[in-house]
N, C-alpha and C positions, 0 to 999 in steps of 0.2 A: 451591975450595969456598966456597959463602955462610956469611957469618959474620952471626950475629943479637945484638942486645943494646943497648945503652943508646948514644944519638948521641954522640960524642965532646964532649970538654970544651967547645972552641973553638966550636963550632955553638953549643951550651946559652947560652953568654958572649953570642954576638952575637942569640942572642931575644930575651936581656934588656935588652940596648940598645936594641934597636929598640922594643920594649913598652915602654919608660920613656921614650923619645924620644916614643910617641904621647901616652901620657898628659901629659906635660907639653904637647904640642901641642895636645891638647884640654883642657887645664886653661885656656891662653892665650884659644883659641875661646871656652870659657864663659863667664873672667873678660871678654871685651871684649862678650861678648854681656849679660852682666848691668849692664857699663857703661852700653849703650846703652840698654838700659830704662829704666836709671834715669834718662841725662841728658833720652831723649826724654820721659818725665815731666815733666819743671821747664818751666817756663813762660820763651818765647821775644819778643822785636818782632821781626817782619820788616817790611820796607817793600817794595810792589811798584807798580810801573808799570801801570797799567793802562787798554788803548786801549778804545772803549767803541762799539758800535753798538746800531741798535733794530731791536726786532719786532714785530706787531699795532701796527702804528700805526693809527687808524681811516681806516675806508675812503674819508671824503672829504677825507681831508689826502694831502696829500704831503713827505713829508723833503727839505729842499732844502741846509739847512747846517747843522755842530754846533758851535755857539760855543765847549764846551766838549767837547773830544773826546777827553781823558783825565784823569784823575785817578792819584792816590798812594793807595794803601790799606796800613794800618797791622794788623798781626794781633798781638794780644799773647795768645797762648794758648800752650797746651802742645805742646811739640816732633814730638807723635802729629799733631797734628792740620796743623802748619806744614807737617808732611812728605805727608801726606796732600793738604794741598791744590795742592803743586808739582804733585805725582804726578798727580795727578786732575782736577785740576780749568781746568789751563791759566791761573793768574791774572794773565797779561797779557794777559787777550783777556773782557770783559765781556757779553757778549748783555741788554741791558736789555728786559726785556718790560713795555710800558707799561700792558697789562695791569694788573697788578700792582704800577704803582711810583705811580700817581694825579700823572700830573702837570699841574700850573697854570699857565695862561694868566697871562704877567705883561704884557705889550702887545702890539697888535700880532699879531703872529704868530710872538712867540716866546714859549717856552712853557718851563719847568725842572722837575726832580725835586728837592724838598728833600732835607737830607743824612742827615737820620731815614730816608724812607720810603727811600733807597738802602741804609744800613743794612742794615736792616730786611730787604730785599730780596737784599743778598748774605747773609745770616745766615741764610734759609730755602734760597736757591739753594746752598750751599755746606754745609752743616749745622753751622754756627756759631753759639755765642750770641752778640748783639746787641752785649752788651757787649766782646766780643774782636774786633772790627770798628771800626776810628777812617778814616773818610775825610778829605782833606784841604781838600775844599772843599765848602761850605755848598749849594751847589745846581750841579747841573747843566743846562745852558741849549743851547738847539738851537729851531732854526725848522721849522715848521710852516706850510705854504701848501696852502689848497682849489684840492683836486683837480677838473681838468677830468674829466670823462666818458663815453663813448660806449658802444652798446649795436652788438656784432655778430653777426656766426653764427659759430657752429663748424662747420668742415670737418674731415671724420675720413679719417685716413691712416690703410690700410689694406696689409698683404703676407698676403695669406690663398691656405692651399690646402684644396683636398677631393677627398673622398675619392669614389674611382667616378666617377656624373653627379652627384653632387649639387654647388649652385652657392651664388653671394650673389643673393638676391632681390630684399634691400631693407635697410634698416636707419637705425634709428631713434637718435635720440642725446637727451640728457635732461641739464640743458636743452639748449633748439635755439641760444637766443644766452648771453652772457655780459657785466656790463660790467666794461667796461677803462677805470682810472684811471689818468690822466699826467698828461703837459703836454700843449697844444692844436696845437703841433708836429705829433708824433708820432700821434694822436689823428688827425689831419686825412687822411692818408696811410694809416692803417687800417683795410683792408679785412673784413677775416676772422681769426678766430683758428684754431689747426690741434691739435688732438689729437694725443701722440707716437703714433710707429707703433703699430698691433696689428697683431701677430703672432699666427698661429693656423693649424695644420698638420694634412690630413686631416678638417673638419671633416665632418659628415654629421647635427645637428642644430642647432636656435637655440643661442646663447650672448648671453649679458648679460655685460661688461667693462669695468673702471670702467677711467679712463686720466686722466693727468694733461693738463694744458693747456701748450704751447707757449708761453712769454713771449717775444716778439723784441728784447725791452729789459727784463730785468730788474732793473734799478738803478732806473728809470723808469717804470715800469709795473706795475700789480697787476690782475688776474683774480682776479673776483669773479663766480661759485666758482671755484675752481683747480681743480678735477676734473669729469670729466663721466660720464656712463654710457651705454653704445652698445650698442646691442643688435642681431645680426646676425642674419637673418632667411633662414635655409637652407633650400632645397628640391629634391628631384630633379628634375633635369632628362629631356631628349629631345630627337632632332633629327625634324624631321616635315618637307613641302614638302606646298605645295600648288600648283595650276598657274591662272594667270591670263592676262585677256588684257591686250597692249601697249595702252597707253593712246596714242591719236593725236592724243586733240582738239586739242593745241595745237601741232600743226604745221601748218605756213603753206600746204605744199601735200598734194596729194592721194598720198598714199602707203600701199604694201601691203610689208607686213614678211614676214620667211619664216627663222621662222614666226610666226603671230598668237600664242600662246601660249606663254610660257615658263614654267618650273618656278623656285619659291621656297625655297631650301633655308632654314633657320630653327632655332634653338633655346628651347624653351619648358621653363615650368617643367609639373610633369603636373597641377598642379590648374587650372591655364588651358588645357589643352590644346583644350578643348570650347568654348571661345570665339573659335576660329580658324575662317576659313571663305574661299570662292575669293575674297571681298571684299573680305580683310582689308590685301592689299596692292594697291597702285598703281604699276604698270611702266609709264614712260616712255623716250622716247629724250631722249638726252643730244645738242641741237643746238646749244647757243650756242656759238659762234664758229664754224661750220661751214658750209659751202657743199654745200647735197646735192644742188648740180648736178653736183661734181664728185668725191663718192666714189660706194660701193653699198654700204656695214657703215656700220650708225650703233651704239654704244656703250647701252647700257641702265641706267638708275639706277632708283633706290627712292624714290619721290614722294610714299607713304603707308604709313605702318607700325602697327603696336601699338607702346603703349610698353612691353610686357612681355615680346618677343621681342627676343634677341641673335643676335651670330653669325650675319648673312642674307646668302645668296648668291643669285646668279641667274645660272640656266643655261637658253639658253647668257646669258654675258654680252653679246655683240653679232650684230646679225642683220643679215642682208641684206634691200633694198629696191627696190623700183622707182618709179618714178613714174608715175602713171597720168595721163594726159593726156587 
């Protein structure tokens, strides 16, 4: 038989331990967390290491050495903010934007940030005031050499599909060239700069696609613009042929092909379609290094095309001949 009523003594004992075991556990929790507020309140010095490079440097210098390529920085603010800045902000590693830090030509071609406008600088980059910021040296110092220049094209890498017939027609890139500042090295040996891939799957109309630029020396070279915009230029296509005759003039002797006419297989976009005619192409026979005394198949090639047809065959590809004497 089930018996009903009140949990025994010993069970009732050990809730109450447990329940006073948390509370005291979370009394410890609150007491350490109210600690912590209050010491991260109180006002701290840290000292930190700190490696330093540039960004925006102007476009006719070039960065070649940093006299001075770290510094000590001193924080004396409050524990919130010490903590926040480990957390966040990385402060061994500086990114100076010259931008923003006005720095002076002292001879020569080297050039420093006073230790105000550095300041100044990490107190807006970091969201510190001015005054909880002590650096440990007066200026920082680094060379600056004019940059050599050269003006090239952009070539656009391309992995494109589409969709049905439709094709790439054409495509246009904005700007066409770019310059590229270095050394005169490098520079001399520079041919072309290359757009990263586009990628573009199924297409079946135009698209416009900005892309970044290619640096083949990054430490050493800057692209000016560093982006470009390419515009791909879709349209359906079609395969059509049309039949012409073998073109003879420039062979040495008196020859009859069989047959006189062959068929030009071709791929066109449909809005040129009507600008194709029996004239459009020029079939020749393929003789150099040959002796047509001693075959009767000479080989056929394409002598004159459009340049808005792809994909061109010709059938047959080789014909037979005689010699008429």
């Amino acid at each position: 038989m089930v018996q009903y009523g009140n949990k025994p003594e010993h069970e009732e004992k050990k809730i109450m331990r447990d329940s006073d075991k948390f509370v005291f556990i979370l009394s410890i929790v609150v007491s350490l967390a109210f600690w912590l507020l209050i010491k991260l309140s109180d006002n701290y010095s840290e000292n930190f290491d700190v490696a330093v490079r540039y960004q925006n440097i102007p476009v006719d210098k070039q960065l070649t050495s940093l006299i001075d390529s770290s510094f000590t920085l001193t924080l004396n603010t409050s524990g919130y903010n010490i903590l926040e800045t480990i957390i966040k902000k990385r402060p061994g590693h500086l990114v100076i934007d010259l931008n923003k830090c006005n720095p002076e030509k002292v001879s020569g071609n080297i050039y420093q940030i006073k230790k105000s406008d550095l300041e100044n600088f990490i107190a807006s980059r970091w969201d510190l005031m001015e005054n909880e910021i002590t650096v440990n040296k007066e200026k920082l110092r680094f060379i600056l050499e004019k940059s050599n220049k050269k003006t090239v094209n952009i070539k656009v890498v391309t992995n494109l599909t589409f969709y049905g017939q439709f094709g790439l027609y054409g495509l246009q890139v904005k700007p066409e060239k770019v310059t590229v500042y270095g050394p005169a090295s490098i520079l001399d040996t520079l041919q072309s700069i290359y757009t990263n891939q586009i990628e573009e799957k199924n297409l079946n109309r135009d698209k416009t696609v900005e892309t970044g630029l290619l640096n083949p020396s990054p430490a050493l070279l800057r692209i000016v613009p560093p982006k470009a915009e390419v515009t791909l230029d879709i349209e359906k296509y079609t395969e059509s042929v049309v039949e012409t005759a073998i073109d003879l003039s420039d062979i040495p002797l008196n020859i009859r092909t069989f047959p006189s006419k062959v068929k030009v297989r071709f791929h066109i976009a449909l809005k040129d379609y009507n600008l194709i005619n029996n004239n459009s192409f020029k079939v020749k026979p393929e003789i150099k290094g040959i002796d047509l005394n001693k075959v009767d198949r000479i080989s056929l090639k394409i002598a004159r095309k459009p340049a808005f047809v792809s994909g061109i065959r010709i059938e047959p590809p080789e014909v037979e001949f005689l010699i008429i004497k």
